[in-house]
Structures are given as structure tokens and as C-alpha cells.
C-alpha positions in Angstrom: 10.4 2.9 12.8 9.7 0.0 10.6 9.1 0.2 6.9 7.4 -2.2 4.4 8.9 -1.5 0.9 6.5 -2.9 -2.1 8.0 -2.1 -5.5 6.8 -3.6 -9.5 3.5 -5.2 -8.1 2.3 -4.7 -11.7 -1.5 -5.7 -10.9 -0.6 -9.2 -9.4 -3.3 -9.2 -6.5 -2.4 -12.4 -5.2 1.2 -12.0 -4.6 0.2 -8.6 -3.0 -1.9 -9.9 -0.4 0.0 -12.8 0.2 2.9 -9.4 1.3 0.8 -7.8 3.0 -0.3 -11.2 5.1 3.4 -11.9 5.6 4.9 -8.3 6.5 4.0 -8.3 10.3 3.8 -5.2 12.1 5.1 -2.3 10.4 4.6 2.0 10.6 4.7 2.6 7.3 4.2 1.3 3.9 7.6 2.8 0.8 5.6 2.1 -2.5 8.4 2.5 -5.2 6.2 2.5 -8.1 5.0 -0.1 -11.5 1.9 -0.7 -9.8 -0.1 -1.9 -12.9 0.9 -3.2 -16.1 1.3 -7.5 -17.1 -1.5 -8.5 -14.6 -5.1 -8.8 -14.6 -5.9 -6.9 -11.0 -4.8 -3.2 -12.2 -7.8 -1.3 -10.0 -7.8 -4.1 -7.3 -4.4 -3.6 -6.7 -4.2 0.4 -6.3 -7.7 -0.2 -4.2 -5.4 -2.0 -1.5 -2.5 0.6 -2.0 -4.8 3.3 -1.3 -6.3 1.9 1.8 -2.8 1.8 3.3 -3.5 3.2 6.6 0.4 5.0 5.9 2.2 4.9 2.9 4.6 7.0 0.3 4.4 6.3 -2.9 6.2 7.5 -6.3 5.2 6.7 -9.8 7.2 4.1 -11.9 7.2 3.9 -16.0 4.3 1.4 -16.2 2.2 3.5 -14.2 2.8 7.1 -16.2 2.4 5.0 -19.9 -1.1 3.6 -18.5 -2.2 7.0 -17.3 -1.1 9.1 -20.8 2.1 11.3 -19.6 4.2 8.6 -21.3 4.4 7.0 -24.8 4.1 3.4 -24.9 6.6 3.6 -27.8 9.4 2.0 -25.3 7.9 -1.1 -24.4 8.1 -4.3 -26.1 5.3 -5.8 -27.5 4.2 -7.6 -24.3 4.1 -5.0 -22.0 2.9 -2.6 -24.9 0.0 -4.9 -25.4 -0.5 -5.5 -21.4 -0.3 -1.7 -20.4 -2.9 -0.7 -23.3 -5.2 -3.4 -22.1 -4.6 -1.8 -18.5 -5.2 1.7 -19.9 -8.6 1.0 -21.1 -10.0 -0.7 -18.2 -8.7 1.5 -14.8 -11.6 2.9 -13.0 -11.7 7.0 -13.8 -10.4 7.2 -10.3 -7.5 5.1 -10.4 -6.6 6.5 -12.9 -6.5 10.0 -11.6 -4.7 8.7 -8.5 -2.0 6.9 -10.0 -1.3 10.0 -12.7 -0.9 12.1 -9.5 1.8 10.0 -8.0 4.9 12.0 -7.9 8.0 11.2 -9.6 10.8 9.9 -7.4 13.3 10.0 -5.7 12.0 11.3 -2.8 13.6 11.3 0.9 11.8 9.8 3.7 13.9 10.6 6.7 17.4 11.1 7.0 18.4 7.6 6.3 16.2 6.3 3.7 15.4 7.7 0.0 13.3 6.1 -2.3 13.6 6.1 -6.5 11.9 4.1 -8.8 14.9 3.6 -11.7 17.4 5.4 -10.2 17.7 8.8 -8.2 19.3 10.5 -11.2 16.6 9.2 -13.3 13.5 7.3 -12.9 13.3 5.6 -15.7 17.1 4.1 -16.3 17.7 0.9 -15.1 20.2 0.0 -12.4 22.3 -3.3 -13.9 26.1 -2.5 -13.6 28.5 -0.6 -11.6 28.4 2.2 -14.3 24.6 3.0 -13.1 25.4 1.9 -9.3 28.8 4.5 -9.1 26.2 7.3 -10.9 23.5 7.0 -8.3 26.1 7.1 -5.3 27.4 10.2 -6.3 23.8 11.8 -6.1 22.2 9.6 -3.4 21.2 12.4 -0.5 21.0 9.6 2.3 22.4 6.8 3.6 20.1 4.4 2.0 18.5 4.3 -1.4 15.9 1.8 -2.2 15.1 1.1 -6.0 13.3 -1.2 -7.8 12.3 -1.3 -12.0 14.8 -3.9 -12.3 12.4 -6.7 -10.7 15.8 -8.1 -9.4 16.9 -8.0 -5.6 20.5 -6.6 -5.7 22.5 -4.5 -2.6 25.8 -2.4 -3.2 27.7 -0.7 -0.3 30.0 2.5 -1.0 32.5 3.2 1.8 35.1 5.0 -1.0 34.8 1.6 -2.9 31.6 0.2 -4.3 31.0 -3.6 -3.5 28.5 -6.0 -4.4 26.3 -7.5 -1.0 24.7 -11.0 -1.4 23.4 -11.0 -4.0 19.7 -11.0 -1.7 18.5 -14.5 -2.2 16.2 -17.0 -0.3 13.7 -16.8 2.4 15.5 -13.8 3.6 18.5 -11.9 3.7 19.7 -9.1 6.0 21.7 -6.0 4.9 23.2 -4.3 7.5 23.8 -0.7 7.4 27.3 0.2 8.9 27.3 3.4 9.8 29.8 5.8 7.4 28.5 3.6 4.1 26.3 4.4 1.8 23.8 1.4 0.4 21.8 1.0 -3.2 19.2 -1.3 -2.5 16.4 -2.9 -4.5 14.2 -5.3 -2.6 12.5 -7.5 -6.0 9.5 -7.5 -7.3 6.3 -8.4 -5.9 4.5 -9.2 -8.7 6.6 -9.8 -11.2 9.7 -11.4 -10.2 12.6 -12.0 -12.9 15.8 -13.5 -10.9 14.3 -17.1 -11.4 12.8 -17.2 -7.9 8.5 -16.7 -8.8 7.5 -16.1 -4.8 7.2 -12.7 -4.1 9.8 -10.1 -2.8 9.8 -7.3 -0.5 11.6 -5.4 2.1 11.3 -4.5 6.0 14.2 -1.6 6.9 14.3 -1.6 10.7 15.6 2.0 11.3 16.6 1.6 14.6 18.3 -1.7 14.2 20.1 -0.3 11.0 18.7 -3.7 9.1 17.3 -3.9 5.7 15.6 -7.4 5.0 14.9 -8.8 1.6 12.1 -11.8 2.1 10.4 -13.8 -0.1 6.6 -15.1 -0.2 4.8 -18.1 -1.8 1.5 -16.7 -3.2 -1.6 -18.5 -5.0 0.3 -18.4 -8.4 -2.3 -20.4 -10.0 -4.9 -17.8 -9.6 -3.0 -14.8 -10.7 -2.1 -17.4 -13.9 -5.6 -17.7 -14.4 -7.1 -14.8 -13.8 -4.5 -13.3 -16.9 -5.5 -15.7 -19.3 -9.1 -15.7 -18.6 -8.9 -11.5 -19.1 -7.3 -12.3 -22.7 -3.5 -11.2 -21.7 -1.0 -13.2 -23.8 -0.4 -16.5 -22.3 3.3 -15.9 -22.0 2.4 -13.2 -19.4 0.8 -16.2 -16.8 3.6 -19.0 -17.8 6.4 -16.3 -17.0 5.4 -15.6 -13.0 5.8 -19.6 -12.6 9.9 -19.3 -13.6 10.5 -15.9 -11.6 11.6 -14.6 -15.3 
């Protein structure tokens, strides 16, 4: 079994595609939730998640603040003024779908489990070893795969947590010893923020016990253009070209 894992596309339709072009042959698609929110493509973007021909997907904070079971009191005044701008103009459909996503984490198969912030909560961001030791102690497989962050970051616990990499350039392979356990984000496909602006995902090779972080060049120019032209603060199309 081969999985593709997508997390924070946040409505960037370019750097999606330019994934989906680059992920190969894979079974099935881990969506780990931000779907919309910052970019201009909110229904075009869950229009290619939902033709996924196999796919599990879980909600992330962006995506429960643009559909109404969250208050946009949390966000800063970017992504407060982004979200509402995505709130008023997702198709009636999309945004029934994406309210109906579930709330991770959720288990997959008996290596992999899937969480948006973190599997003790969805909405608290994984940054120090604090929040990494936390979600080891409730982590119900092997592997965890989170995202929120918009950061590609790996930890191993074997009775001592440890820092892998940290994941960066064209790719970088995890390997997944068995008697460890692994927190793993994968970055951001749409959104990037650890100064790198291509795109990041994942493919977990279950049978090879490999987890591969891999970056993409997409047409930045006109996911740039296509937030200014829709009225978005600027800062929101100069920001994808730094990866911050």
C-alpha cells in the first residue's frame, strides 16, 4: 500500500495539481485537513479533493471557521480576513462537504494514524518537545502524520524522543524501524512557511516501512495572481514566494 499525504493546501490550486502531477502511482490519497483559507481557489480545490478516486480526509481549523462550527475570533487579521472572504464565496455544496469532514485523528490501518494539530487535540500546534512527548503518549499506531504547522518536521520515540532531519530538499526518507514510534508532518502544500515556497507532501510506502517528504515547484505566479486579482491582501501572494 502506497499513500499520498496532502495537508494545509489552503485553496492554492496550482501547487495542488502540480502534487498530484508529481505523486506517481499511489492507492490512496491521507487528506489531513486546512483545505481552504489564504488562497483564491477554495471550491476548485475541494472539487479535485472530492474527485479522488480513494481518499481519507479529516477537517483542519481553517476549514470548520469557513463552514460556521468555529469562531474566527482566533485568527489574525490575515487569515480572519481571508477565511471570511472564503466563507462567503464556497459553492452551497462545498460547503456542506467540507462541514461534514470529521475531526481527526483517525487510524487508517495499523501503522498509520492521521491528526490535523495533534491527536490529543486538533487544533494545538505541534512546535516543541512538550507537544511531541504529549502526542506519543496517546499516539495508537506506529505512525502519526500531522500537519497545521505548515512545517516538515519528524521525531522518533524508542523510550527517548529524538529529532529526524529536519525533512528538507527535494526529498527526504524516514524510515520506520520497527519497535519506534514516529510524529511526522509532511509541510504544506499550499502554504509553505519553513522558507522553502515549492510545495510539500508525503508518500508512506507501507511495505517498505518508508515515509518520504518531497518537494514540488508549482506555477507560483499564477496562484500570486489569481489572490490579488480576487482582492486578498497582497501580503497573502508575496508570502508563497519566501515559503513564510
Amino acid at each position: 500500500m502506497k499513500y499520498l499525504v496532502l495537508s494545509d493546501i489552503h485553496a492554492n490550486l496550482e501547487a495542488l495539481d502540480a502534487v498530484l502531477a508529481a505523486a506517481g502511482g499511489y492507492d490512496h490519497a491521507l487528506v489531513l485537513g486546512d483545505l481552504v483559507g489564504y488562497g483564491a481557489n477554495p471550491d476548485e480545490v475541494i472539487d479535485r479533493i472530492r474527485a479522488l478516486p480513494s481518499a481519507t480526509l479529516i477537517r483542519g481549523n481553517h476549514d470548520k471557521v469557513a463552514t460556521g462550527l468555529d469562531s474566527v475570533e482566533g485568527f489574525n487579521h490575515l487569515a480572519r480576513y481571508a477565511i471570511q472572504w472564503t466563507a462567503a464565496r464556497l459553492a452551497p455544496e462545498n460547503r456542506d462537504w467540507l462541514a461534514a469532514l470529521p475531526a481527526g485523528p483517525t487510524a487508517i490501518d495499523q501503522l498509520v494514524e492521521i491528526c490535523h494539530g495533534s491527536p490529543f487535540d486538533e487544533d494545538v500546534y505541534i512546535f516543541d518537545d512538550l507537544d511531541g512527548r504529549r502526542a506519543f503518549n496517546v499516539m495508537t499506531r506506529p505512525l502519526c502524520l500531522f500537519g497545521h504547522t505548515h512545517v516538515p518536521a519528524a521525531f522518533r520515540f524508542d523510550g527517548e524522543m529524538t529529532a529526524i532531519g529536519p525533512p528538507r530538499g527535494d526529498r527526504f526518507r524516514v524510515t520506520l524501524d520497527e519497535g519506534a514510534t514516529y510524529l511526522v508532518n509532511c509541510g504544506a502544500v499550499g502554504q509553505p512557511r519553513d522558507g522553502d515556497p515549492r510545495a510539500a507532501f508525503g508518500i508512506l510506502d507501507v511495505a517498505a516501512r518508508s515515509l518520504t517528504v518531497m518537494r514540488v515547484q508549482y506555477d507560483l505566479a499564477a496562484a500570486q495572481a489569481k489572490i490579488i486579482e480576487a482582492g486578498l491582501p497582497d501580503v497573502l501572494a508575496q508570502r508563497l514566494a519566501i515559503g513564510r
